[in-house]
NUMAR-906057 format. One record per residue (C-alpha): residue number from 1; residue in three letters; x, z, y. Coordinates in pm, 1 decimal, always signed. Each point is the difference from the previous one (the first is absolute). Example, Ala and Ser with C-alpha at 12.3 -4.5 7.8 and 13.67 -1.06 7.14 Angstrom:
% residues 2
[1, "ALA", [+1230.0, +780.0, -450.0]] [2, "SER", [+137.0, -66.0, +344.0]] 
//
This chain:
% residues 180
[1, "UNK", [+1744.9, +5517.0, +3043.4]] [2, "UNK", [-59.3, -363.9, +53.8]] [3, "UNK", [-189.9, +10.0, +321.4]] [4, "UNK", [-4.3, -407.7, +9.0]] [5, "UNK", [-220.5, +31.3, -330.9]] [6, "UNK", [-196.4, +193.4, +252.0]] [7, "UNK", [-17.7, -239.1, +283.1]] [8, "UNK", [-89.9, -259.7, -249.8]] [9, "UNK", [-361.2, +200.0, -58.8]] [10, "UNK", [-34.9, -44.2, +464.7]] [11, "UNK", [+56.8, -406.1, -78.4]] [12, "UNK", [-228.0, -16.3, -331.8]] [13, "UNK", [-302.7, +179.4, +202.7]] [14, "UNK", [+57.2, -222.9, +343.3]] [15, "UNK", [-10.4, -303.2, -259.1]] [16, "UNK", [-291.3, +144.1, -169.7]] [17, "UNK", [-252.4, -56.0, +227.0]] [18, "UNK", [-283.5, -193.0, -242.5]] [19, "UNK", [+67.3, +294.0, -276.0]] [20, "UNK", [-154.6, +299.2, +229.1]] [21, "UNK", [-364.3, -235.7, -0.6]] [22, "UNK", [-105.1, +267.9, -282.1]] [23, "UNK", [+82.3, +274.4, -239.5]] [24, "UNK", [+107.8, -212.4, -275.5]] [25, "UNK", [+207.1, -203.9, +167.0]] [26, "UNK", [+196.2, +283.0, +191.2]] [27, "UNK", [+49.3, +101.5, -338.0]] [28, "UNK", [+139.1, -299.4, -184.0]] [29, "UNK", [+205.5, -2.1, +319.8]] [30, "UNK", [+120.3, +381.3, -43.1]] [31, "UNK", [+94.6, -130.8, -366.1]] [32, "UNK", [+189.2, -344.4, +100.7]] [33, "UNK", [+228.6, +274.5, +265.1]] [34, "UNK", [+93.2, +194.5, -296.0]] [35, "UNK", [-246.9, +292.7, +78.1]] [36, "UNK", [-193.4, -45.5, -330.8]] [37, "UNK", [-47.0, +378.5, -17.1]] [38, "UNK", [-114.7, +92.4, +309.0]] [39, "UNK", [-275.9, -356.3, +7.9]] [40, "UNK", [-238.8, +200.4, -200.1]] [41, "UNK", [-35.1, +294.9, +275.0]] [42, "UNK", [-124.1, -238.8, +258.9]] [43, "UNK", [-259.7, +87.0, +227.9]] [44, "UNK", [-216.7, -193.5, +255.0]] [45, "UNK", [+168.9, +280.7, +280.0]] [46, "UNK", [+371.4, -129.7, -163.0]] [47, "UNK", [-96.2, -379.7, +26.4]] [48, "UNK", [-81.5, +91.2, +390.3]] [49, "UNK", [+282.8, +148.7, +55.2]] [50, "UNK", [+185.5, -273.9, -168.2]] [51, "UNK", [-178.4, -262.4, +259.9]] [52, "UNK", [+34.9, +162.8, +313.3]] [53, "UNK", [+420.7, +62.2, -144.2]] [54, "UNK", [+24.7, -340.8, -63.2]] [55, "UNK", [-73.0, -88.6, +329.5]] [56, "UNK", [+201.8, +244.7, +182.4]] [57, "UNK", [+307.9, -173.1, -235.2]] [58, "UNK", [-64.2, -294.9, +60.1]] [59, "UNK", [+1.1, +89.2, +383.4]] [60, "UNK", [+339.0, +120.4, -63.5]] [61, "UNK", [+128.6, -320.1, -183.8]] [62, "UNK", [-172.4, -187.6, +303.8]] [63, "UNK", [+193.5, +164.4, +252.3]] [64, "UNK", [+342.4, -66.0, -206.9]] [65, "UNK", [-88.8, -340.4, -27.2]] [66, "UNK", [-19.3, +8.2, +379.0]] [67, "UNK", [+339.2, +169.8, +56.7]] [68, "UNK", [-181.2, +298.8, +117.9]] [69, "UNK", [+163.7, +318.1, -150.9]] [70, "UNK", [-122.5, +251.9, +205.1]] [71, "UNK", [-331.1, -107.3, -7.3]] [72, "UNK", [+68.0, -27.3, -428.2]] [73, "UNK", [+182.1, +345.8, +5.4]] [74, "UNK", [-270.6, +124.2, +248.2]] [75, "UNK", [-199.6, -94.5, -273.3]] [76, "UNK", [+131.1, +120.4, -293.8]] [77, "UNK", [+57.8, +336.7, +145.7]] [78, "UNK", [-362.5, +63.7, +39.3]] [79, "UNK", [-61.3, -90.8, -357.8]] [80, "UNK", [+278.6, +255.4, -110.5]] [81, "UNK", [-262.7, +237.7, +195.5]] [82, "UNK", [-319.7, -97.2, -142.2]] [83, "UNK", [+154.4, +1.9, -352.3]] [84, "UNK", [+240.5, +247.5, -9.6]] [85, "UNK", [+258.0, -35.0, -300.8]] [86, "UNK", [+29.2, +279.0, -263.1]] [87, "UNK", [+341.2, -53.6, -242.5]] [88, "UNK", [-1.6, +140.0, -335.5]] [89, "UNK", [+212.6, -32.0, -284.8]] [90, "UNK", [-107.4, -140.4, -365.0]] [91, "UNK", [+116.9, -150.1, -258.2]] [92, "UNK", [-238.3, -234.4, -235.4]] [93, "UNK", [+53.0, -271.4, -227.6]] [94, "UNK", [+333.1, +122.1, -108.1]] [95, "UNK", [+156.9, -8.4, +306.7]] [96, "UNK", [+209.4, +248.7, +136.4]] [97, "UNK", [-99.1, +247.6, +334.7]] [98, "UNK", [-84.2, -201.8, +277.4]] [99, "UNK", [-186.2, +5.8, +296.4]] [100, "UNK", [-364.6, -100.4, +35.6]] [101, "UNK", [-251.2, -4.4, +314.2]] [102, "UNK", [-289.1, +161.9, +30.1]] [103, "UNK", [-107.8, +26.8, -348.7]] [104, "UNK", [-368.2, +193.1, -40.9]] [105, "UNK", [-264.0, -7.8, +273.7]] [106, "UNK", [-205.8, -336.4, +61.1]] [107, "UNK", [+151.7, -285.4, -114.9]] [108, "UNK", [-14.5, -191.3, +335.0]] [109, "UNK", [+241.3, +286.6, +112.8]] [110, "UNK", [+244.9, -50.2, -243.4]] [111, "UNK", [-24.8, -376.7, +10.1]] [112, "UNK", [+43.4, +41.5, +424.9]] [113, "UNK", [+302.4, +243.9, -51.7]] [114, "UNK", [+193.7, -231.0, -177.5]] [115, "UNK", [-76.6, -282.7, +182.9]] [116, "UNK", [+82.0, +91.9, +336.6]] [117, "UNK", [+282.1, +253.3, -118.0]] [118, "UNK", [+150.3, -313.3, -164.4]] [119, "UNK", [-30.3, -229.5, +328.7]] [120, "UNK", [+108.0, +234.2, +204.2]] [121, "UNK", [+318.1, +96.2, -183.3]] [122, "UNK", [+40.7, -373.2, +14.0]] [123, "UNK", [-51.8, -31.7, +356.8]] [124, "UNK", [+282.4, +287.2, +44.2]] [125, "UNK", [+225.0, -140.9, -248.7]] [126, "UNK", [+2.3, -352.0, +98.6]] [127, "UNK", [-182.6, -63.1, +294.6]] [128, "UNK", [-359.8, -101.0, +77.5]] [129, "UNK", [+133.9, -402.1, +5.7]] [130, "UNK", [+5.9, +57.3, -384.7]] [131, "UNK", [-438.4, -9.4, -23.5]] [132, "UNK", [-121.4, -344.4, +21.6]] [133, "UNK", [-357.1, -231.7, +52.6]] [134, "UNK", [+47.9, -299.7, -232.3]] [135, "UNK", [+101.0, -297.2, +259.3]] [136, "UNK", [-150.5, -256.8, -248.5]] [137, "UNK", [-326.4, -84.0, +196.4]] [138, "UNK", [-303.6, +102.2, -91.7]] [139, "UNK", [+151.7, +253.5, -236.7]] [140, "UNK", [+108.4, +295.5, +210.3]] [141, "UNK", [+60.5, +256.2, -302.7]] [142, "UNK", [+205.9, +291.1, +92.1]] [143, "UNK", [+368.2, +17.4, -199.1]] [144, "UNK", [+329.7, +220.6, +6.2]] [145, "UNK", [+305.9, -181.4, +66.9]] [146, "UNK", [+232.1, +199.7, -201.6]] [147, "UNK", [+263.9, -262.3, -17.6]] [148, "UNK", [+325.9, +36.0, +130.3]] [149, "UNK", [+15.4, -265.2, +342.6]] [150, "UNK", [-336.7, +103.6, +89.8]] [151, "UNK", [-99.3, -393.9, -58.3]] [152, "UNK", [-350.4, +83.5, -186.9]] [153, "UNK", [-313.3, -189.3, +186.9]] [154, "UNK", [-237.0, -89.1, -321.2]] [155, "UNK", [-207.5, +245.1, -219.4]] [156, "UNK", [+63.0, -150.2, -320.0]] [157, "UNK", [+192.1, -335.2, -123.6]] [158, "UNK", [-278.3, -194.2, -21.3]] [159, "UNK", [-58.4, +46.1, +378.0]] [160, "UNK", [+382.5, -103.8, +45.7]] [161, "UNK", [-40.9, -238.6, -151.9]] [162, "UNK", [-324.6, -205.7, +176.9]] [163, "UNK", [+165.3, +100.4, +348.8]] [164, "UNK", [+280.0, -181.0, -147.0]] [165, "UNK", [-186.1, -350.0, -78.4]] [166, "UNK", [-211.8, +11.3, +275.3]] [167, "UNK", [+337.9, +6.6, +218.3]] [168, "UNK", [+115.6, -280.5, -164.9]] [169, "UNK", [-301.7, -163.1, -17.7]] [170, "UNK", [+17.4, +77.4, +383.9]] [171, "UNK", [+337.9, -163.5, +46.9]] [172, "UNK", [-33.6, -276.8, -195.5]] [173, "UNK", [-341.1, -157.8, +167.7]] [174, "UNK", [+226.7, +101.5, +350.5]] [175, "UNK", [+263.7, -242.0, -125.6]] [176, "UNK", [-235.7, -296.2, -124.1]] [177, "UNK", [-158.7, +9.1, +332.6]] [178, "UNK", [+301.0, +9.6, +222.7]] [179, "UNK", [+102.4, -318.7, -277.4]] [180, "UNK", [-336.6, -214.1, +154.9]] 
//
């Protein structure tokens, strides 16, 4: 079971913020995570729940950006909680066995299962260090740092990428006005 696939779904719904405004969005968002299927059993009770879970994630990717692991473990054990985590085995799609999370009640329960299932089997795998705010100002989006020296601190490539110029920009008006 690929729990990081899982952990992925915590970082798409912190990130997600403008896609909970209304029904239809929440559900092109359910589609663009890969949860085509379960998009169409939306409710207005799932799309609150999907709010208020956002926010207690993105609490938890606050506090990691902070260097606060209890406070993010704190946090992520109360989720585990609120939304406990039923395993079953499946097999779809001509795959072979393999485990799933919580896969019938509402769908906010199943997405919440895997997403907090997958970050905290993160957390205890590779340490809370490894969930990350985007340090690319104003962005701020959550990310997993999955790589192997821990050296992730942008969301995406593009954000990389603008922290990089705007360094060098930076440095290179320092050095013309040392130069006067």
């Amino acid at each position: 079971m690929d729990l990081t696939s899982y952990a992925e779904l915590a970082v798409l719904l912190v990130n997600g913020e403008d896609a909970l405004g209304s029904l239809e969005g929440a559900r092109r968002f359910l589609v663009q995570a890969g949860r085509a299927r379960q998009a169409g059993r939306l409710t207005r009770a799932d799309l609150d729940v999907l709010r208020e879970l956002r926010r207690e994630l993105a609490a938890v990717f606050a506090a990691a950006a902070r260097h606060d692991e209890q406070n993010a473990v704190d946090r992520l054990n109360a989720l585990l909680t609120r939304h406990p985590v039923h395993p079953q085995i499946s097999r779809h799609d001509g795959q072979r066995w393999h485990l799933h999370l919580t896969e019938g009640g509402r769908l906010s329960d199943e997405y919440a299962a895997g997403a907090i299932m997958g970050l905290t089997a993160l957390v205890t795998e590779l340490g809370v260090d490894r969930l990350g705010l985007c340090q690319a100002s104003p962005c701020r989006r959550a990310y997993l740092d999955t790589s192997s020296n821990r050296s992730r601190r942008y969301c995406s490539e593009r954000c990389a990428s603008r922290a990089n110029v705007a360094a060098y920009r930076a440095r290179r008006r320092d050095l013309s006005g040392h130069r006067a």
